[in-house]
C-alpha positions in Angstrom: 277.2 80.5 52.2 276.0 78.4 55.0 276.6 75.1 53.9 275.4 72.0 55.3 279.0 71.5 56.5 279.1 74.7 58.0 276.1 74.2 60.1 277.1 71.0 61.2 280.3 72.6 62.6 278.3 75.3 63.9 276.0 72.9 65.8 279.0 70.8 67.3 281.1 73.4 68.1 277.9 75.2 70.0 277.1 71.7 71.9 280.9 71.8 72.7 281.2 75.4 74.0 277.9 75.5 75.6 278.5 72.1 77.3 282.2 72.7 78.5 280.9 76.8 79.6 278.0 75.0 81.4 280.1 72.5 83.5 282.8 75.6 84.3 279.7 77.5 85.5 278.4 74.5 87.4 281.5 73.9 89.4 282.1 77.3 89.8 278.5 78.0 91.7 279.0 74.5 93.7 282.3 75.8 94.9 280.8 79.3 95.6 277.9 78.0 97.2 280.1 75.6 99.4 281.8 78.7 100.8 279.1 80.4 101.7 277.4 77.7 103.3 280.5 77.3 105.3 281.0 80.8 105.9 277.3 81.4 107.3 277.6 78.1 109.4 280.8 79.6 110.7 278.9 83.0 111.1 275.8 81.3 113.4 277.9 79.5 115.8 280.1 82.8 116.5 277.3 84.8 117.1 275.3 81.4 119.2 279.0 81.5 121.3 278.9 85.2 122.4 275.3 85.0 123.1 276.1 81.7 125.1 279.2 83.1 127.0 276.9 86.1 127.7 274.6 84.1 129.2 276.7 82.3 131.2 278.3 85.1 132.4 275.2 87.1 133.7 272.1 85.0 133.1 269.1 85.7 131.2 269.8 89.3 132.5 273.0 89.7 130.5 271.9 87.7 127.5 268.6 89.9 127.3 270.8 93.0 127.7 273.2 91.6 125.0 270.0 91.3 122.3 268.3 94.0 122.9 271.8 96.0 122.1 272.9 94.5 119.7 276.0 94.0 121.6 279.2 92.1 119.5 278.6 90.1 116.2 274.6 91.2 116.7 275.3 94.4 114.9 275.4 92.7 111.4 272.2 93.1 109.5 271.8 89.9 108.2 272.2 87.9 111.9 268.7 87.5 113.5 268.1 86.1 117.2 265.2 85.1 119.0 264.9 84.2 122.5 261.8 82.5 124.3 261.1 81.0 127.5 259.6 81.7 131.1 260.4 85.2 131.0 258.9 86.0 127.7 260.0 86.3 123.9 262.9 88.8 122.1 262.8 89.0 118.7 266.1 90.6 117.5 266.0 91.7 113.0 262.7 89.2 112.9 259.3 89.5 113.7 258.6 86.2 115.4 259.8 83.0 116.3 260.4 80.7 113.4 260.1 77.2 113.3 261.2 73.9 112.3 264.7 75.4 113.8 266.9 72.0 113.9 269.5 71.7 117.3 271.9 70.2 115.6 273.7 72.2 112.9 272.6 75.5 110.8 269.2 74.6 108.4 267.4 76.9 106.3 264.4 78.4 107.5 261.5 80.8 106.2 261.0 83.8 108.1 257.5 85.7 108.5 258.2 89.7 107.8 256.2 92.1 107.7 252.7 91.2 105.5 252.9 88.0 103.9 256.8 88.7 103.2 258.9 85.8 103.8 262.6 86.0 103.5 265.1 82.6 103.8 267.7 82.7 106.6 270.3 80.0 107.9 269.7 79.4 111.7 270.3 77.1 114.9 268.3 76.3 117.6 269.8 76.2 121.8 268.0 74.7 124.5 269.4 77.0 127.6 269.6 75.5 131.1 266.1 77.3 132.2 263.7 75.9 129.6 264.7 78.9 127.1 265.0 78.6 123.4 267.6 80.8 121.8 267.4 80.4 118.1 270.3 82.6 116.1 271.0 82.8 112.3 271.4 84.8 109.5 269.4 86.1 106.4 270.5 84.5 103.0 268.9 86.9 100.8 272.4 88.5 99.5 272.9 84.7 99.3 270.2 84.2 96.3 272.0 86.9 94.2 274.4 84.5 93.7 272.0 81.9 91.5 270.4 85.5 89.8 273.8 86.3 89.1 274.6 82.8 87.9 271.8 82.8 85.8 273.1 85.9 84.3 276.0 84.3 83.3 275.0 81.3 81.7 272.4 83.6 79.5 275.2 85.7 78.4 277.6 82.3 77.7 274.9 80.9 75.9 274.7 84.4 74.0 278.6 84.5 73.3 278.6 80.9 72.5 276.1 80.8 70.0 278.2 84.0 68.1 281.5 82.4 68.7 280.2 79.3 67.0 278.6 80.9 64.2 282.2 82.4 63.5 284.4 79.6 64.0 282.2 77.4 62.2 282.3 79.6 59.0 285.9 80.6 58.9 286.7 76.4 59.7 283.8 75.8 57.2 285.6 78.5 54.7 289.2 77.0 55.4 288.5 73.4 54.8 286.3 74.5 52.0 288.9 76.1 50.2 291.7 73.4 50.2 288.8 70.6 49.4 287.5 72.9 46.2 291.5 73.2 45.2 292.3 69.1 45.8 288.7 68.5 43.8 289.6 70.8 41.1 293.2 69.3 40.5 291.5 66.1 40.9 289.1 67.1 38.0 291.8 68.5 35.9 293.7 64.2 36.0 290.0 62.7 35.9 289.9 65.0 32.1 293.0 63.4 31.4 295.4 66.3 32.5 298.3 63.9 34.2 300.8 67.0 34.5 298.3 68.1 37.2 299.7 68.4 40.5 298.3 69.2 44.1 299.4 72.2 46.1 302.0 71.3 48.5 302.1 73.8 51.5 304.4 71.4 54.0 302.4 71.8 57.3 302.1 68.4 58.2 298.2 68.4 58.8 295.6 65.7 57.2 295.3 67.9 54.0 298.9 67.8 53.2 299.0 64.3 53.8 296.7 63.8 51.4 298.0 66.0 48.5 301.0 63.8 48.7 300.0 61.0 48.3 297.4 61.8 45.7 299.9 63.5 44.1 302.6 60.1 44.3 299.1 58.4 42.5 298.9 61.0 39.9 302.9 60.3 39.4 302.3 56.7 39.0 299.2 57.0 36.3 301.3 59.4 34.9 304.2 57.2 34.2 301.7 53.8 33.5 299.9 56.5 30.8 303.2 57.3 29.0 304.3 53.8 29.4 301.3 52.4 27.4 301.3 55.2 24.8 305.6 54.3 24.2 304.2 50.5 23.8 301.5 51.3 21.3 303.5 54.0 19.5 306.3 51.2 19.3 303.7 48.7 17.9 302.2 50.8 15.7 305.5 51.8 14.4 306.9 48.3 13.9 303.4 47.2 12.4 304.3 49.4 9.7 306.6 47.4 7.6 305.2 43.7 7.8 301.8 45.6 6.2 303.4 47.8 3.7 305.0 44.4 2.7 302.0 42.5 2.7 300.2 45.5 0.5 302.8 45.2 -1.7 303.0 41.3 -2.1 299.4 41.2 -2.8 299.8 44.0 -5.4 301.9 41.5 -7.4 300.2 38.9 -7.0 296.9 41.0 -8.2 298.9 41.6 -11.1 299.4 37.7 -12.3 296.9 35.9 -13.5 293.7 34.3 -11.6 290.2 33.5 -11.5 287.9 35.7 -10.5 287.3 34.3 -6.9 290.7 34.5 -5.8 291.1 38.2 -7.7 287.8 39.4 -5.1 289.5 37.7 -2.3 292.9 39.4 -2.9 291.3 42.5 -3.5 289.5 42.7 -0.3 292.7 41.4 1.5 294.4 44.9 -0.2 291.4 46.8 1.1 291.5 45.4 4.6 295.8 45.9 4.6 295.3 49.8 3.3 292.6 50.2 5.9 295.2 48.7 8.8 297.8 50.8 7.3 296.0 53.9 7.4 294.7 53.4 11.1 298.5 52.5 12.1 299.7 55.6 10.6 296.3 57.3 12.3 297.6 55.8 16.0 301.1 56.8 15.5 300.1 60.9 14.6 297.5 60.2 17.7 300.7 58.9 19.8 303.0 62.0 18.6 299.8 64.6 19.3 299.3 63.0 23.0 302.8 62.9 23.6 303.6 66.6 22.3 306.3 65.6 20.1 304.6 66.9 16.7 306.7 70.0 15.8 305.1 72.8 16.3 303.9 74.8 13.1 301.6 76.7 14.8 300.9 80.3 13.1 298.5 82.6 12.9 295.6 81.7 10.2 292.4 82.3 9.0 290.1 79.4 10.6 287.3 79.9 8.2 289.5 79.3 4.8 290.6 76.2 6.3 286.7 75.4 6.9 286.0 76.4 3.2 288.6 74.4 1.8 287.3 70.9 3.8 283.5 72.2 2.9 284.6 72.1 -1.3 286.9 69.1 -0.7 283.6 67.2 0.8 281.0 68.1 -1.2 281.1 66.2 -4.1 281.3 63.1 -1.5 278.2 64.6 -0.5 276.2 65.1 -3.6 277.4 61.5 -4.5 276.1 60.4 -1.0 272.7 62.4 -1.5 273.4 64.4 1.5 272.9 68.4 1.5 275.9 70.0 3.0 275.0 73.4 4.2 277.6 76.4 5.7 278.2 79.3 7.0 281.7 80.9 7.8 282.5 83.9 9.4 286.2 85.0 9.3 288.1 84.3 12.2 291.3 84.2 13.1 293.3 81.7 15.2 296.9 80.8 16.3 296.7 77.2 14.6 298.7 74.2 12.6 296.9 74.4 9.5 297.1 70.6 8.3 296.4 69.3 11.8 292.9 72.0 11.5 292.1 70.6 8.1 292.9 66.7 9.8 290.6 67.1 12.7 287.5 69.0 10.1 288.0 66.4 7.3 287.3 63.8 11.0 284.3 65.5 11.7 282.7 65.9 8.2 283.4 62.5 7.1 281.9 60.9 10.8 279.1 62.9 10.0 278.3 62.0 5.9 279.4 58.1 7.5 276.9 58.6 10.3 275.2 61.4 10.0 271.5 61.8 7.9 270.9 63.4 4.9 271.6 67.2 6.1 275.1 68.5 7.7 275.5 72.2 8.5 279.3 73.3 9.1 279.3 76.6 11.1 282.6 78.6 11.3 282.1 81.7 14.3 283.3 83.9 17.5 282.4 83.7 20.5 283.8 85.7 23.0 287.7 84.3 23.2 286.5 81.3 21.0 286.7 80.5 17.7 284.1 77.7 17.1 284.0 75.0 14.4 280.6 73.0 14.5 279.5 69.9 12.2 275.6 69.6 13.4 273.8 66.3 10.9 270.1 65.2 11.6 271.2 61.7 12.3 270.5 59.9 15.1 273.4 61.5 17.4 275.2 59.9 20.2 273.5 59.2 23.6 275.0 61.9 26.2 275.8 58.8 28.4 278.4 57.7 25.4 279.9 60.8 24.0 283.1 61.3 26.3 283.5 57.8 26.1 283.9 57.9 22.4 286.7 60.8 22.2 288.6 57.5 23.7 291.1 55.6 21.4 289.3 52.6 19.0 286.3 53.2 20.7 283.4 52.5 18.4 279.5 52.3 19.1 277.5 49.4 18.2 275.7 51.7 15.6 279.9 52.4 13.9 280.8 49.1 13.5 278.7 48.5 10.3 281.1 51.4 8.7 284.4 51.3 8.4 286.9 52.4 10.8 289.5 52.2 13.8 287.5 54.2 16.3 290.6 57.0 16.2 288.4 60.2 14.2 287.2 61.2 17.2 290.4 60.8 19.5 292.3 62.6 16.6 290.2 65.7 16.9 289.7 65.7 20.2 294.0 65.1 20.2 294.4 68.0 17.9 291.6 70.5 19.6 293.7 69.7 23.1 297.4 70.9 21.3 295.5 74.2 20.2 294.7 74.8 23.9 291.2 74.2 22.9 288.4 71.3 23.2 286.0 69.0 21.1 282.7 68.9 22.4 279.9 66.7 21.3 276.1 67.6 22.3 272.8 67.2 20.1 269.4 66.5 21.2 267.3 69.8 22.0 270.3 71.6 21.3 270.6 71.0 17.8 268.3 72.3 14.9 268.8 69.4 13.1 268.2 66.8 15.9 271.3 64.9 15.5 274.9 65.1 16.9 276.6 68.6 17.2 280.6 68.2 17.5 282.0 72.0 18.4 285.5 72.1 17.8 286.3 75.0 20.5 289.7 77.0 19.6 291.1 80.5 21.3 291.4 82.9 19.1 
């Protein structure tokens, strides 16, 4: 579930939150801070004015009086005062004179209580006109709740951010996940050859929808290059016919006049060589009408395994001949199939295998769950896995074929034939086979 995608959104999308929570705390405690500070600088010099104008109203007299009653402003908690000079100290919320008091403006000070308790206030320092000191300020201890209450915040951001993340990342994670697994699987479905395939469109205007058009414009354009190639070999093929059927037939007559022997060999492998065109030209041009899905459809229900009895008699003489023991074993199945196309695409495999194959085929006709399955298995020595979609490809032969005869179109045909039954050719061997050589499974739905 958590992919490495979806961490790596987690992870930025934490950083993101956590840094852009962090600098809204941040400013937000400057700002706060900055108030207070203001408001306790405002707060000292109040209280230092009444204590100032009582002073200079009634003398040390009046000020003392004003102290020791906590006359005015003095009756907040937090405001502290002490007063030293010829006539002694008063200590007003402080239990002695602090020091390091600057003249200037409001600092912060520590303040001995009671024990070895210190507590932080904000004060100013006065030098009065007969040698006194009057020091007033204010305790900042409701001040530090602010950074205890700050600190509290940025644990429970950091709590919320990490659980926002975590959820944005998986349902972003899940979202683009889902549209890149449908664009890879419609790209899948052209890369198997499927050009009818076609992205999604949903028409929001985002990245993704970009992309499915214009993948789907380049699936529109191999789709019309594909059917453009097969109409110029079909066309080929087709007009290919003639000129060869001619040229079989002229050196029929002139096998039938009299020669020497040489030129009687030549002309008869010229015949061979102009049946063997003819036969892959008419091969391509069945291949073109398969791929193309013009073949008329004589698709009905049959039983699969006659049709896989009928090729098995029909090939084992050719076997016998070819000291090759053909083994099978044929369940009854049923399938919705073109009989002579089934018979086409088995005859393909069985005569690949008796060309390439060893000296041992096994046919297998069976179900398997919605599957009808049709295998030729030989102990030859098989096709590399590297090579065996390549060779479902049109006149593509191995370097191992080319000593046999052929158009490298059996393997195209079935795999043509296996795709207009809604099913699949597929070629494995190796450790999967009993025999060790190539299996070709022609997959059909019941």
């Amino acid at each position: 579930m958590f992919t490495s995608t979806i961490v790596g959104l987690g992870i930025a999308i934490f950083m993101l939150q956590f840094l852009s929570s962090g600098a809204a705390i941040y400013l937000l405690r400057t700002q706060m801070q900055d108030i207070v500070h203001a408001d306790r600088t405002r707060q000292v010099h109040d209280v230092r004015d009444d204590l100032l104008a009582a002073y200079y109203d009634g003398g040390y007299a009046e000020l003392h009086e004003f102290i020791s009653r906590d006359k005015g402003s003095l009756a907040d908690p937090v405001i502290f005062v002490a007063l030293t000079g010829p006539h002694g100290t008063l200590l007003n919320n402080v239990a002695q004179m602090p020091d390091g008091v600057p003249y200037d403006r409001p600092g912060i000070v520590h303040l001995p209580f009671d024990g070895n308790a210190r507590r932080d206030g904000f004060a100013l320092a006065t030098r009065l006109p007969e040698n006194e000191e009057l020091i007033v300020g204010a305790l900042t201890d409701a001040d530090n709740r602010f950074d205890l209450a700050f600190a509290e915040a940025v644990g429970l951001t950091v709590a919320l951010t990490v659980a926002l993340a975590l959820l944005s990342a998986v349902l972003l994670g899940s979202v683009i996940s889902r549209r890149t697994h449908a664009i890879a699987e419609t790209a899948e479905a052209l890369g198997s050859g499927n050009f009818a395939a076609r992205f999604p469109r949903e028409d929001v205007g985002d990245g993704f929808d970009h992309l499915r058009r214009q993948m789907n414009l380049m699936a529109e354009r191999i789709d019309m290059l594909i059917k453009q190639l097969h109409s110029v070999s079909g066309a080929l093929a087709h007009d290919l016919q003639s000129p060869v059927a001619r040229l079989r037939a002229s050196i029929d007559t002139a096998l039938a006049c009299d020669m020497d022997e040489r030129a009687g060999e030549a002309l008869q492998r010229a015949r061979d060589d102009a049946e063997a065109l003819q036969a892959m030209l008419a091969t391509a041009l069945e291949l073109d009408r398969l791929e193309s899905g013009t073949i008329e459809d004589r698709r009905r229900m049959i039983e699969l395994g006659e049709v896989v009895e009928d090729m098995t008699e029909l090939y084992e003489p050719l076997a016998e001949q070819s000291n090759i023991v053909l083994d099978w074993t044929i369940d009854a199945v049923r399938v919705k199939g073109d009989r002579e196309l089934l018979s086409r695409a088995l005859a393909n495999l069985i005569d690949n295998a008796i060309k390439y194959g060893g000296d041992r085929i096994t046919l297998r006709c069976a179900a398997e769950g919605p599957w009808a399955l049709v295998t030729v298995a030989d102990n030859g020595p098989g096709i590399d896995a590297e090579d065996r979609e390549r060779v479902m490809d049109r006149f593509t032969r191995l370097d191992d074929a080319r000593k046999q005869p052929g158009a490298g179109l059996g393997l195209a045909m079935v795999a043509a034939v296996a795709q207009l039954h809604g099913g699949a050719l597929e070629l494995s061997g190796g450790d999967a086979s009993d025999l060790g050589g190539l299996i070709a499974t022609l997959r059909l739905p019941r």
